[in-house]
NULO-204115 format. One record per residue: residue in three letters; x, y, z of N, C-alpha, C in turn. Coordinates in nm, 2 decimals, decimal comma, padded with zeros to 4 digits. Example, Ala and Ser with C-alpha at 12.3 -4.5 7.8 and 13.67 -1.06 7.14 Angstrom:
BEGIN
Ala:01,32:-00,57:00,78:01,23:-00,45:00,78:01,32:-00,33:00,78 $
Ser:01,28:-00,22:00,71:01,37:-00,11:00,71:01,29:00,00:00,79 $
This chain:
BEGIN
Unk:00,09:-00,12:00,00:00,00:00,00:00,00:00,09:00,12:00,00 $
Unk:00,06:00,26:-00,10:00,17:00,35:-00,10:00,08:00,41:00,03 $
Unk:00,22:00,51:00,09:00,20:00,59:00,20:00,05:00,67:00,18 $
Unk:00,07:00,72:00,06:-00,05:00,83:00,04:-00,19:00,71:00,13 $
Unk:-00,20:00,61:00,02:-00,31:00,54:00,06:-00,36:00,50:00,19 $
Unk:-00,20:00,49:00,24:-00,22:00,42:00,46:-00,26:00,49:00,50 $
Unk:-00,20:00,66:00,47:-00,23:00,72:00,52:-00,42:00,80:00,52 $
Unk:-00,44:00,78:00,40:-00,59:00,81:00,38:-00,67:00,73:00,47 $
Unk:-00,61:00,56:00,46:-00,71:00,46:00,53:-00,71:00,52:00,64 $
Unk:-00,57:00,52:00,70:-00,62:00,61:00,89:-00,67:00,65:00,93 $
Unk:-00,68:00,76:00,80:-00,76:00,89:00,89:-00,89:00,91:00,88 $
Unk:-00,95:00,75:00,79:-01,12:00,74:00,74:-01,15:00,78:00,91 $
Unk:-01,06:00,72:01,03:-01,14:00,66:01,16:-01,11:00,80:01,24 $
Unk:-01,04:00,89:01,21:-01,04:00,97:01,28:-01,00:01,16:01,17 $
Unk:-01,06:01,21:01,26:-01,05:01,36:01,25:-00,87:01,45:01,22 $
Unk:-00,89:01,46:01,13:-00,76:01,55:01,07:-00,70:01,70:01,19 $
Unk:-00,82:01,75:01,24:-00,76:01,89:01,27:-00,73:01,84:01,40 $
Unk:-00,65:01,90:01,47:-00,59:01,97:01,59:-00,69:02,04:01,66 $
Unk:-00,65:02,07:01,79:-00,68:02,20:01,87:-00,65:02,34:01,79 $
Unk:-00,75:02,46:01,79:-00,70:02,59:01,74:-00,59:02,63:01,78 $
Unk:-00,51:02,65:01,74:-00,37:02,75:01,74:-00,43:02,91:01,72 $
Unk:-00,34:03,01:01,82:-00,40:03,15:01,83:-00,34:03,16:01,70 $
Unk:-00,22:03,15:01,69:-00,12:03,24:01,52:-00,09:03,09:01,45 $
Unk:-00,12:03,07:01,35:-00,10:03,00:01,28:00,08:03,01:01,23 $
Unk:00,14:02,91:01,19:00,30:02,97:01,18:00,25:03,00:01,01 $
Unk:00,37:03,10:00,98:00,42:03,16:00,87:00,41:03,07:00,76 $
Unk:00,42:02,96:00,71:00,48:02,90:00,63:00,36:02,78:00,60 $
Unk:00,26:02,82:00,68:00,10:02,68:00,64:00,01:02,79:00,55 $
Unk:-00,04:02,71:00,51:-00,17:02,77:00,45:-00,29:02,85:00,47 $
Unk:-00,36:02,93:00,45:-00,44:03,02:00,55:-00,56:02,97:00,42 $
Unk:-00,68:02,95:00,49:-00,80:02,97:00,38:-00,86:03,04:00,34 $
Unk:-00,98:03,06:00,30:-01,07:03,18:00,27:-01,18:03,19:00,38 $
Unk:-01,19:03,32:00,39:-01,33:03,38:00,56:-01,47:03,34:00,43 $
Unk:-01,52:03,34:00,55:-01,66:03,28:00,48:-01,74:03,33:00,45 $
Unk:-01,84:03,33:00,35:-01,92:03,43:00,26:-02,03:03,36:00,31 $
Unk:-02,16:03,44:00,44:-02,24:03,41:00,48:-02,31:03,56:00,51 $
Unk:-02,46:03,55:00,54:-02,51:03,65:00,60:-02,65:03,59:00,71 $
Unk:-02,69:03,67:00,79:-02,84:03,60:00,82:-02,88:03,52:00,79 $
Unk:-02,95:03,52:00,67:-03,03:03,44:00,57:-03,00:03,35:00,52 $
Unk:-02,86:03,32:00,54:-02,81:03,18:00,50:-02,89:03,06:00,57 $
Unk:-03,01:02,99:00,48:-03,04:02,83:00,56:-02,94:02,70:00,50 $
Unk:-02,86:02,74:00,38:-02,76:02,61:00,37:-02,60:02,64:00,33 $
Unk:-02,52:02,61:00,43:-02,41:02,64:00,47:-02,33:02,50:00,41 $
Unk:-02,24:02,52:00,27:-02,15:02,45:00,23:-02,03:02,49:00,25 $
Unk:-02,00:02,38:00,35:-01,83:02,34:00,37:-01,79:02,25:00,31 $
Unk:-01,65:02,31:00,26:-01,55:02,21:00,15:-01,43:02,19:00,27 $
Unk:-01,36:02,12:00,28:-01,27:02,06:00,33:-01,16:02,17:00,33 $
Unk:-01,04:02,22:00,21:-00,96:02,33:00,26:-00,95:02,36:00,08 $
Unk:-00,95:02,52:00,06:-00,92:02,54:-00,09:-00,83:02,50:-00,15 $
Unk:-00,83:02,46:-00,29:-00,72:02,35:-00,37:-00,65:02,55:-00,41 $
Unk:-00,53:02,47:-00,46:-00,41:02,57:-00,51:-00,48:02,65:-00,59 $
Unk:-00,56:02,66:-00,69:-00,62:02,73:-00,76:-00,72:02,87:-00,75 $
Unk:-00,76:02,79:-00,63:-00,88:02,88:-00,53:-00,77:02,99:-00,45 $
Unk:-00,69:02,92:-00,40:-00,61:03,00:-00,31:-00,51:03,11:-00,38 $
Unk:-00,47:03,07:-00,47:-00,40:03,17:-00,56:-00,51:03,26:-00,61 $
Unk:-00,63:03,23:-00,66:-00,70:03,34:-00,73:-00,81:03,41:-00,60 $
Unk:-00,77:03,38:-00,47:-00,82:03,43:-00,36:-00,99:03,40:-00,36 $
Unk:-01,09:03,28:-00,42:-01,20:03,30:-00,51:-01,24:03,08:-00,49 $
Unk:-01,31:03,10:-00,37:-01,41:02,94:-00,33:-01,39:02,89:-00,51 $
Unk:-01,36:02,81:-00,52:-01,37:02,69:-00,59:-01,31:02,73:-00,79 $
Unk:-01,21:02,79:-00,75:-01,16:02,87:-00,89:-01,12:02,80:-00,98 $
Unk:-01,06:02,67:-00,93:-01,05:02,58:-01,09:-01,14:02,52:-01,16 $
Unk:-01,07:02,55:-01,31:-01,21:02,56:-01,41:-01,24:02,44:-01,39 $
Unk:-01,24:02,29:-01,35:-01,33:02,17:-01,38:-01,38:02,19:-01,28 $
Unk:-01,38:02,26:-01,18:-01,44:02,21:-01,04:-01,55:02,22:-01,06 $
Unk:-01,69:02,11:-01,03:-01,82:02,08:-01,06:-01,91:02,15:-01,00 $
Unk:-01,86:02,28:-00,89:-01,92:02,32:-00,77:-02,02:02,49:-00,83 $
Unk:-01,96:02,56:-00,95:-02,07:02,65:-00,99:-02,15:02,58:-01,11 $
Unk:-02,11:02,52:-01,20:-02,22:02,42:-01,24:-02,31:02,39:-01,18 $
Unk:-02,32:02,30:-01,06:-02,39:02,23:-00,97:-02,48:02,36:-00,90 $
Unk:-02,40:02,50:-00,87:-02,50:02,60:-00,81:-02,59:02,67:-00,90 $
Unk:-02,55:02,66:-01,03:-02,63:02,72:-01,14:-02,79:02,66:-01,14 $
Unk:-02,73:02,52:-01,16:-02,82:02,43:-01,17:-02,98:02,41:-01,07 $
Unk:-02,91:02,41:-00,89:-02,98:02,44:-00,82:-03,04:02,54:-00,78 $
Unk:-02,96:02,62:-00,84:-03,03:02,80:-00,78:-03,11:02,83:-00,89 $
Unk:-03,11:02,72:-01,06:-03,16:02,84:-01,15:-03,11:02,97:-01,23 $
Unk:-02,99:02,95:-01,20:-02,90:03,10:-01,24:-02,82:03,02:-01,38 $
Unk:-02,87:02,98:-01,47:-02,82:02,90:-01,58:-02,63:03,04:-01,63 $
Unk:-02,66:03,09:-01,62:-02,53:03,20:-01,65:-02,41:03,21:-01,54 $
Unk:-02,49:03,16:-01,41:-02,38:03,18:-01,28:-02,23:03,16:-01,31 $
Unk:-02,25:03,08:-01,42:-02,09:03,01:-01,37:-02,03:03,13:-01,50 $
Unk:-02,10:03,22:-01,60:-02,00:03,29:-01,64:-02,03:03,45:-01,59 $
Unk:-02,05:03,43:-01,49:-02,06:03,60:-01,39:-01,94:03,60:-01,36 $
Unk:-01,90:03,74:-01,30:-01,75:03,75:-01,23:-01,77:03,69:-01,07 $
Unk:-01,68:03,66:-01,00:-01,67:03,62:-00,89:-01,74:03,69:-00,80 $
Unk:-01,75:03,82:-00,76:-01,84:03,88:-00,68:-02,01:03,86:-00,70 $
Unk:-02,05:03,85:-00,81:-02,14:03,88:-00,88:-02,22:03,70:-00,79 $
Unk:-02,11:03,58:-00,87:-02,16:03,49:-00,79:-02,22:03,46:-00,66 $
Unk:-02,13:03,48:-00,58:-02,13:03,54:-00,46:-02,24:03,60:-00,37 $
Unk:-02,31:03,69:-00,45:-02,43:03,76:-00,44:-02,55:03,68:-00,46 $
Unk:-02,57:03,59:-00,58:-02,63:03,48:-00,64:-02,63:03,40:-00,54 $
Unk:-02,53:03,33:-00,50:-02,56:03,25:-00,37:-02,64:03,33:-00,23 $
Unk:-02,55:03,42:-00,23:-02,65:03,51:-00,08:-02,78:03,51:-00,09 $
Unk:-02,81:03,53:-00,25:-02,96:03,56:-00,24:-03,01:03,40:-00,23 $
Unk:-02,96:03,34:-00,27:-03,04:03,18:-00,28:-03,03:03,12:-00,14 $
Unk:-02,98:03,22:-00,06:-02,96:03,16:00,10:-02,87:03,03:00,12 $
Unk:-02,74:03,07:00,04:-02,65:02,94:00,03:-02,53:03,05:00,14 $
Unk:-02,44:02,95:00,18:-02,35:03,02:00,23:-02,21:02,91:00,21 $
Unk:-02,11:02,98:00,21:-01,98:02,92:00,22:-01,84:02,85:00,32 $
Unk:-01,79:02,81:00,31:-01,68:02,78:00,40:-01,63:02,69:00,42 $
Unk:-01,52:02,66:00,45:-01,41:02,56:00,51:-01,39:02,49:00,62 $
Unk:-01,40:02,34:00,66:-01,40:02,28:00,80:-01,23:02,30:00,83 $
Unk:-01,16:02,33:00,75:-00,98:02,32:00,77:-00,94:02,49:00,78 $
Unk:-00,91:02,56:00,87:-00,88:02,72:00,84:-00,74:02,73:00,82 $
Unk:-00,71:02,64:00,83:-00,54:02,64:00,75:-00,45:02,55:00,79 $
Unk:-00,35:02,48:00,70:-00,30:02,33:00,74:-00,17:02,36:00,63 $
Unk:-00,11:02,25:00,61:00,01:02,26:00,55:-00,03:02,15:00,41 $
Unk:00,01:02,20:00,25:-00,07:02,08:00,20:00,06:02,10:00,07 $
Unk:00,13:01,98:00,00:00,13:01,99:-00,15:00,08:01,95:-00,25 $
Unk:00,00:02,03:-00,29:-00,07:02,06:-00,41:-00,22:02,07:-00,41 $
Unk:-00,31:02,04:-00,40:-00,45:02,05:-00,38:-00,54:01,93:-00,31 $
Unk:-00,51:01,82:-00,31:-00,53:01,70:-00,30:-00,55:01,68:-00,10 $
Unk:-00,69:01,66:-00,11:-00,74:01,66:00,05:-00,63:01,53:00,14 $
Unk:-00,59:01,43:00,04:-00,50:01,35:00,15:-00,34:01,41:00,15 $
Unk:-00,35:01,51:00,10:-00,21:01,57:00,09:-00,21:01,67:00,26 $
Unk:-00,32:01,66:00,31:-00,33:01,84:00,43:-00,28:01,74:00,55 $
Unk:-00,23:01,81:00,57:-00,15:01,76:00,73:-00,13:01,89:00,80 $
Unk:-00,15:01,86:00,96:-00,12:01,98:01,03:-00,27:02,05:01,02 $
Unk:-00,36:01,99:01,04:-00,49:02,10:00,98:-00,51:02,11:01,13 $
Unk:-00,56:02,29:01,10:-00,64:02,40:01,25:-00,77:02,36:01,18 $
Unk:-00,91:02,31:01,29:-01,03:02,36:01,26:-01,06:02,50:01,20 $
Unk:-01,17:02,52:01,15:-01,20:02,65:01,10:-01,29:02,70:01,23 $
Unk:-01,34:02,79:01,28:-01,42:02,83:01,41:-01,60:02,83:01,35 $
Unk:-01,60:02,68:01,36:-01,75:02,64:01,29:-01,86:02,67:01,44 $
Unk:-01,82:02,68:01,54:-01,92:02,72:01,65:-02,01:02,82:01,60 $
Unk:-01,86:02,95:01,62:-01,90:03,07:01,61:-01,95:03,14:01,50 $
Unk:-01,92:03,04:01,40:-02,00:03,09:01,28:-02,13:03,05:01,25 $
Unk:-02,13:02,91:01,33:-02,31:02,89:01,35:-02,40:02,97:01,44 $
Unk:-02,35:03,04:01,53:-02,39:03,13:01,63:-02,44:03,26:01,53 $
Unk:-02,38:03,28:01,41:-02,40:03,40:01,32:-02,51:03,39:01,23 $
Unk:-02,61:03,27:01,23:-02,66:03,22:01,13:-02,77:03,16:01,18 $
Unk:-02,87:03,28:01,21:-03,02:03,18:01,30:-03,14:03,14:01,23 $
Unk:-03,07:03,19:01,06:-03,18:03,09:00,96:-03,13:02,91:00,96 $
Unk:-03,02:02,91:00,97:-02,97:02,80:00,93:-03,06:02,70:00,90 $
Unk:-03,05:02,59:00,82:-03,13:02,43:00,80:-03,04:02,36:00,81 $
Unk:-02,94:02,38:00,71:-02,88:02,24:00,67:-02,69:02,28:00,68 $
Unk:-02,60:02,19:00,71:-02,48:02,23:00,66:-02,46:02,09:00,56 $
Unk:-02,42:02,18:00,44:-02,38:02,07:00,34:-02,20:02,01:00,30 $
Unk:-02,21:01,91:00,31:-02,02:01,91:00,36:-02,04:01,88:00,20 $
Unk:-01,90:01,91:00,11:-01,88:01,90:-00,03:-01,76:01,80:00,00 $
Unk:-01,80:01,67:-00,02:-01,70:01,53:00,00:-01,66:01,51:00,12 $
Unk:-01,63:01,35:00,10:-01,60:01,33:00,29:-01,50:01,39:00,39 $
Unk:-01,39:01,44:00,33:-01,33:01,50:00,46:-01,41:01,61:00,52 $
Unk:-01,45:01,67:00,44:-01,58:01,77:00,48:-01,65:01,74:00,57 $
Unk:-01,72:01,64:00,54:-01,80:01,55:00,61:-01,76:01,53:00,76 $
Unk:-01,67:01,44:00,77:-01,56:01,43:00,90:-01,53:01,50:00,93 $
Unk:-01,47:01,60:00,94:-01,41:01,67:01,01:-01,54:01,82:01,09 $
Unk:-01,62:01,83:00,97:-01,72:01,91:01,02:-01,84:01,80:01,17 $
Unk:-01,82:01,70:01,12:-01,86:01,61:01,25:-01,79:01,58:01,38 $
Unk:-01,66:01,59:01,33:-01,54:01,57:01,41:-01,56:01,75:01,52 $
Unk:-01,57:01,82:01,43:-01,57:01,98:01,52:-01,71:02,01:01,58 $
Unk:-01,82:01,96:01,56:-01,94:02,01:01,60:-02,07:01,91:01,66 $
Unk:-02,04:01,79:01,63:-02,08:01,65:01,66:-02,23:01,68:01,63 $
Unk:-02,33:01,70:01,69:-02,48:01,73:01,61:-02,48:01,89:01,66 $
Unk:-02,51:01,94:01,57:-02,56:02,09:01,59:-02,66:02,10:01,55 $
Unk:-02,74:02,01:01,57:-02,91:02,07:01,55:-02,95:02,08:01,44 $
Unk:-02,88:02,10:01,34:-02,94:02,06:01,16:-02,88:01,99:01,10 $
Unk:-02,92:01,93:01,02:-02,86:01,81:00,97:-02,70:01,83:00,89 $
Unk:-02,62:01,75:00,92:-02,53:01,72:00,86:-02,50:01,65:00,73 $
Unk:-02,52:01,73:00,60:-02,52:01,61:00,49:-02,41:01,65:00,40 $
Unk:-02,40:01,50:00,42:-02,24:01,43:00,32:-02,29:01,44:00,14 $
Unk:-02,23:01,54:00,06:-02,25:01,54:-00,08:-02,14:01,50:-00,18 $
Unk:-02,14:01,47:-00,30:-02,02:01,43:-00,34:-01,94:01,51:-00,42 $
Unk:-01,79:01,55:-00,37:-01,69:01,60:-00,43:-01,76:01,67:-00,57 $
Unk:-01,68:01,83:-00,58:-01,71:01,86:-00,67:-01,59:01,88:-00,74 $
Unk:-01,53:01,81:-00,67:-01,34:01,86:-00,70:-01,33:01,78:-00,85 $
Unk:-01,26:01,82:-00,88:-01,21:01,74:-01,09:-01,14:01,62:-01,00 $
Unk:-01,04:01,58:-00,95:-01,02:01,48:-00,84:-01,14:01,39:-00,83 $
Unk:-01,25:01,43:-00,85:-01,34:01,33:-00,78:-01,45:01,31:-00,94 $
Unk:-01,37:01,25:-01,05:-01,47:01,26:-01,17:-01,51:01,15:-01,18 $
Unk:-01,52:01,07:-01,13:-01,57:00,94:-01,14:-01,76:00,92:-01,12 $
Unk:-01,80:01,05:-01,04:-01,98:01,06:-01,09:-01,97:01,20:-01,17 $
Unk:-02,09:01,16:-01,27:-02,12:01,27:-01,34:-02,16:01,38:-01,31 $
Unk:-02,15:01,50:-01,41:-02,20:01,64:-01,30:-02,37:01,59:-01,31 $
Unk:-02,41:01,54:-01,38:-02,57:01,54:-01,38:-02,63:01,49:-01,27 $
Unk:-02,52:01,40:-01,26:-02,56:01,26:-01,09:-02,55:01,40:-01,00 $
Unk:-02,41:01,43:-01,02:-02,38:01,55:-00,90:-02,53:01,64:-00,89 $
Unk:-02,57:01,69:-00,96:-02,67:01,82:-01,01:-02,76:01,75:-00,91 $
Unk:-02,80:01,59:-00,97:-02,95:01,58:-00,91:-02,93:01,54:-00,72 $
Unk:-02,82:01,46:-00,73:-02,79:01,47:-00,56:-02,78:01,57:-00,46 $
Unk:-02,70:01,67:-00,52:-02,71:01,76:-00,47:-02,86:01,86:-00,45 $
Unk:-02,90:01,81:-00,56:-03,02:01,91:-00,55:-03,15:01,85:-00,43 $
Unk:-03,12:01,73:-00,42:-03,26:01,60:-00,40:-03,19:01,64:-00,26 $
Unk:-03,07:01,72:-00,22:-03,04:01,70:-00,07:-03,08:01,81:-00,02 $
Unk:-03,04:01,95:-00,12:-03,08:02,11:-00,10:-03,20:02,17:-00,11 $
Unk:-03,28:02,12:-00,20:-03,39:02,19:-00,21:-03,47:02,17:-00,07 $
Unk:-03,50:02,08:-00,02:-03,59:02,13:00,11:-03,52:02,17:00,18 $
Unk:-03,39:02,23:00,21:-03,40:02,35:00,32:-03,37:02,47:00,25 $
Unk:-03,40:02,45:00,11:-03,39:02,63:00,07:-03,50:02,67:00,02 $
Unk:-03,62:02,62:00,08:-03,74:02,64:00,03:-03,81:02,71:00,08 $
């Protein structure tokens, strides 16, 4: 079994992040703050931004990533995915989607969720404290999943595991993706 792999199996059984660290050191990765308001009732967490995202400072920036397709699809905004980034953004607020990361910064090479080692939780309490529409938190693939279970264990709305919209994860179609995701979203953004 190569390392990568043992080490994936491992950590199916347990939680990646650490205790918060006040200062993160110099030299790990920092993520993106999270694009939520009030009105947010479904709160998508991705695991930690791939290289692409992080360079273009911009939730889910590489072009295969299945994740504005899949919001076009669900919100109805057939154009979303060729809006500018801000514009998106807005699109989601208004559809009462919200954003964010279960990892707020970790040490990783290259994009690849079994690559993060060293992961800080993201401060998922106090961001649910911000958010008294909330329904649903939607994790985008399993470390998502885990680790947002791993930080918050039931918080009162449902925790749902959706599948990867990472190009990494092409093995379901975006259509399978569209309808799963949607058959999981639509009753709490209703």
């Amino acid at each position: 079994m190569s390392p990568l792999k043992a080490r994936a199996s491992s950590q199916r059984h347990r939680a990646l992040t650490s205790p918060p660290a006040t200062t993160p050191a110099p030299d790990r990765l920092i993520g993106l703050a999270p694009v939520v308001d009030a009105d947010v009732r479904v709160l998508v967490l991705g695991s930690f931004p791939g290289a692409a995202s992080l360079k273009a400072a911009q939730y889910y920036a590489h072009p295969r990533n299945a994740f504005w397709p899949v919001m076009a699809a669900l919100l109805r905004e057939p154009e979303l995915t060729a809006q500018p980034y801000a514009q998106r953004l807005q699109a989601l607020l208004a559809g009462r989607v919200g954003l964010w990361d279960a990892v707020a910064s970790c040490h990783r090479e290259g994009s690849l969720d079994t690559a993060i080692a060293e992961a800080l939780p993201s401060d998922l309490t106090q961001l649910l404290q911000r958010l008294p529409a909330l329904r649903a938190i939607a994790c985008n693939g399993a470390l998502a999943h885990r680790e947002t279970l791993a930080l918050l264990g039931d918080p009162g709305v449902p925790v749902l595991r959706l599948p990867s919209t990472s190009p990494a994860h092409a093995g379901v179609a975006l259509a399978d993706k569209i309808e799963v995701w949607r058959a999981a979203l639509a009753p709490h953004l209703g």
